[in-house]
Backbone as a ProteinNet text record, in pm:
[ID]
protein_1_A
[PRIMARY]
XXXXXXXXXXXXXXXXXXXXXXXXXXXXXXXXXXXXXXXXXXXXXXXXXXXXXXXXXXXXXXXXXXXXXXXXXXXXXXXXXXXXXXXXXXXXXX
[TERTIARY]
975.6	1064.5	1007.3	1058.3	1031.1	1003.3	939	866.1	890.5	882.7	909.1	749.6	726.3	556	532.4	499.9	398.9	322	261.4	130.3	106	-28.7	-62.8	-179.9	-194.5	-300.1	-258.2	-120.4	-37.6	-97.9	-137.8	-196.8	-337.8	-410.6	-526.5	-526.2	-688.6	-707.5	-666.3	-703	-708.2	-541.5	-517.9	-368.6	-221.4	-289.1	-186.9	-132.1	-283.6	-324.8	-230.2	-275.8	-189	-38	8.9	138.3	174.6	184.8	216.3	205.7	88.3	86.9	237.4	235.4	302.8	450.2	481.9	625.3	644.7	563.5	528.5	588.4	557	556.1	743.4	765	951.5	928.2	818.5	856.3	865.6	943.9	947.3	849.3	771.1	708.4	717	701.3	763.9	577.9	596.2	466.3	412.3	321.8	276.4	160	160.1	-22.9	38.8	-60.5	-64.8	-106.5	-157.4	-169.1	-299.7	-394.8	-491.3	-585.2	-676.3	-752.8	-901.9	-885.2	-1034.8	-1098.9	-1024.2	-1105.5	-964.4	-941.5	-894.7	-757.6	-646	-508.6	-429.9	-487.6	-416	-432.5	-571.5	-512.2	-423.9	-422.5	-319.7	-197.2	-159.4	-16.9	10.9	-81.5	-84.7	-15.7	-131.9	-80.3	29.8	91.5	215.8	313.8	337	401.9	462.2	368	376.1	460.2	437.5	548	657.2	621.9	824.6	891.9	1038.1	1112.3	1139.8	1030.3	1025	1128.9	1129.8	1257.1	1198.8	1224.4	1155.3	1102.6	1040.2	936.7	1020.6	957.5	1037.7	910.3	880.3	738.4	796.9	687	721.6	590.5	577.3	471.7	413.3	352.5	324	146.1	107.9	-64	7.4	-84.8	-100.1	-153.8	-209.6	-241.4	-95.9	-6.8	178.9	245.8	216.2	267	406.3	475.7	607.9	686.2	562.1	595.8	586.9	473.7	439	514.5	584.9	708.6	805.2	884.1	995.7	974.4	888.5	825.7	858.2	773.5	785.9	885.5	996.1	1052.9	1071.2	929.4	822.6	818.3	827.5	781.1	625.5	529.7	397.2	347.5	179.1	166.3	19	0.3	-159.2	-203.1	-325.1	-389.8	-463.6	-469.4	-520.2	-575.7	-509.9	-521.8	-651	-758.6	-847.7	-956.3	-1003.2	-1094.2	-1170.2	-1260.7	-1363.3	-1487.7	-1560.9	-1697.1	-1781.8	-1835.8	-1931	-1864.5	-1920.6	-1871.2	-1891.1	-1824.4	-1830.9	-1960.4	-2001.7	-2165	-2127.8	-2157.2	-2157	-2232.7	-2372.3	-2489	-2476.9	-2581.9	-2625.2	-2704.5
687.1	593.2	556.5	578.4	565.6	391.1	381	256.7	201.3	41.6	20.3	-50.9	-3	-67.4	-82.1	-226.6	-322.3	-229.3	-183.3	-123.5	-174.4	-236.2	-293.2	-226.7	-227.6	-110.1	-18.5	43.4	150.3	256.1	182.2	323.4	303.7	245.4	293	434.5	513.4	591.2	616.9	488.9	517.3	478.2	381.4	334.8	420.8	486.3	607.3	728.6	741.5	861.2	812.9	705.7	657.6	624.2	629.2	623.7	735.2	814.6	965	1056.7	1028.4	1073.8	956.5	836	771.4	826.9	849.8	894.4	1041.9	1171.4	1301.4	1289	1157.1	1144.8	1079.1	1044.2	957.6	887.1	753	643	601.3	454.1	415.4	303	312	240.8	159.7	39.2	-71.6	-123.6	-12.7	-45.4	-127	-189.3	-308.1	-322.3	-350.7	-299.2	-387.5	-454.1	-508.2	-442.9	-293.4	-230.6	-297.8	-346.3	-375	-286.6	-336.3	-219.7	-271.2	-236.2	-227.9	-102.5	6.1	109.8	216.7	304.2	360.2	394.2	288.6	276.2	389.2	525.7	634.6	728.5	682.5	722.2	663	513.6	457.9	523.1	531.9	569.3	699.2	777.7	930.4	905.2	860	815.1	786.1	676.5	629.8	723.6	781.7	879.6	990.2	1003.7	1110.2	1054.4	923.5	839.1	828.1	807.7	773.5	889.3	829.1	957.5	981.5	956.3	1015.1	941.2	981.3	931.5	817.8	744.2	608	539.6	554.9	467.6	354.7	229.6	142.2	88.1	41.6	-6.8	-109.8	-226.6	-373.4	-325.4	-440.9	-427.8	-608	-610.5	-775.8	-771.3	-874.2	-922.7	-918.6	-901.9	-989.6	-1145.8	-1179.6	-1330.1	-1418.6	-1333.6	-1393.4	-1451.7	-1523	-1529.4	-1510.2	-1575.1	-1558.3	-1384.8	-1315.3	-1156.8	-1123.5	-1115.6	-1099.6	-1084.9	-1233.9	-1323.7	-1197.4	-1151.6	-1103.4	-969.1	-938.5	-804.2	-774.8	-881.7	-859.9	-873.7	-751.9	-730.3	-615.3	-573.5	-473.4	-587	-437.5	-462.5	-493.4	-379.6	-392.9	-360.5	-422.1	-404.2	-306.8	-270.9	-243.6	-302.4	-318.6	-434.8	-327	-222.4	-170.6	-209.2	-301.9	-398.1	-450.1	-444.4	-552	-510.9	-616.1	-530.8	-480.7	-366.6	-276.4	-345.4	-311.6	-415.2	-440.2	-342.6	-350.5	-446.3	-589.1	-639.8	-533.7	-542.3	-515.1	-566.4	-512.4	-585.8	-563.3	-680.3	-632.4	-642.8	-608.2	-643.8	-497	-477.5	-323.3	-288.6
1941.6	1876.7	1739.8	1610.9	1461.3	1475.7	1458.9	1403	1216	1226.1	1068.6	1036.8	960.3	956.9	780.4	826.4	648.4	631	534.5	480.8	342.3	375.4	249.6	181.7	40.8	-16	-26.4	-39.7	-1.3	-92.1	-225.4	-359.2	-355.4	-245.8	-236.2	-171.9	-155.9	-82.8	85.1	167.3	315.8	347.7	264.9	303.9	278.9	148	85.2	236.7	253.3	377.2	512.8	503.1	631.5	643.2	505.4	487.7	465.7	453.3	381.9	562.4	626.4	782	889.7	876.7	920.3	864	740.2	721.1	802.9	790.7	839.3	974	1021.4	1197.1	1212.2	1099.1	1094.4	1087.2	1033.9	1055.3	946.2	930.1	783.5	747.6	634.4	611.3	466.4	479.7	352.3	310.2	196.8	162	19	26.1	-59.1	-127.6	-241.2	-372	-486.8	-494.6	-628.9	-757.2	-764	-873.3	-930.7	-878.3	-965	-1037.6	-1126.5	-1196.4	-1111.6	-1035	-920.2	-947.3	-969.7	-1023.8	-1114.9	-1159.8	-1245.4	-1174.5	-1252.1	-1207.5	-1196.7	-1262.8	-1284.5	-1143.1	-1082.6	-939.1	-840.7	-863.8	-807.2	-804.5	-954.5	-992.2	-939.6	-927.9	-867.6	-730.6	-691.6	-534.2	-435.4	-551.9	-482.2	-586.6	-648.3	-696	-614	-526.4	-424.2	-317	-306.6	-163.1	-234.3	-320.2	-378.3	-350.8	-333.4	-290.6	-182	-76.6	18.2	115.6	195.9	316.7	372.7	374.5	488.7	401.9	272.6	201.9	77.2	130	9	-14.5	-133.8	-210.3	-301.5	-286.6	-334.3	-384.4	-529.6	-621	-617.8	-478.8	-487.4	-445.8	-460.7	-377.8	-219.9	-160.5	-29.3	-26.6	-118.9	-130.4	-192.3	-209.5	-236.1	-88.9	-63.2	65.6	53	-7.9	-3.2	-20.4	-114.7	-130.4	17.9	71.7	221.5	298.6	323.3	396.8	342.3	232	227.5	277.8	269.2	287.6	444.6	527.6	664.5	755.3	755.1	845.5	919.5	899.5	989.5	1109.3	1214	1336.4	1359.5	1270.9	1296.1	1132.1	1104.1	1001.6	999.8	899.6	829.2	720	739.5	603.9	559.8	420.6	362.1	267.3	253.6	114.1	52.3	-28.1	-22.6	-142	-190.8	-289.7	-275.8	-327.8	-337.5	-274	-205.8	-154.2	-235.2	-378.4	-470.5	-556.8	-591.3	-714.6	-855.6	-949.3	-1116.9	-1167.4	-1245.2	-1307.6	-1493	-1560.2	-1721.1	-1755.9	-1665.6	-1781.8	-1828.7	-1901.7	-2000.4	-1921.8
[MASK]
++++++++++++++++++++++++++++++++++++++++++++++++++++++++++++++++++++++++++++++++++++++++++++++

């Protein structure tokens, strides 16, 4: 039975993967990224480039810290939290 599933982090690496396998399988997934520059946006954009289009996939451009984006978002049955920043902070010293 096709499932409707949140995915958040959708143009990261692990979340992309898991959406792109989750559509493969029929299901639709309503996926969610704030586009940040955590590391070089042009893979982002790669990324979800590749979901667009695709059958099942609708993509909102919000945070997960939006609650209200969240809220409109969720009318997924089940979700994934891909979402989150990088574990290494940024450093500017020289």
């Amino acid at each position: 039975m096709p499932l409707k599933i949140l995915l958040t982090g959708v143009a990261g690496f692990i979340a992309n993967r898991v959406a792109s396998m989750l559509l493969d399988d029929g299901h639709t997934v309503v996926g969610l990224d704030n586009m940040n520059d955590a590391y070089d946006i042009r893979l982002k954009e790669y990324r979800l480039a590749a979901l667009t289009g695709r059958d099942g996939f609708h993509y909102l451009r919000a945070d997960i810290a939006d609650r209200a984006a969240v809220r409109d978002a969720w009318t997924a049955g089940l979700a994934y939290c891909g979402g989150g920043r990088r574990g290494r902070p940024r450093t500017t010293a020289s």
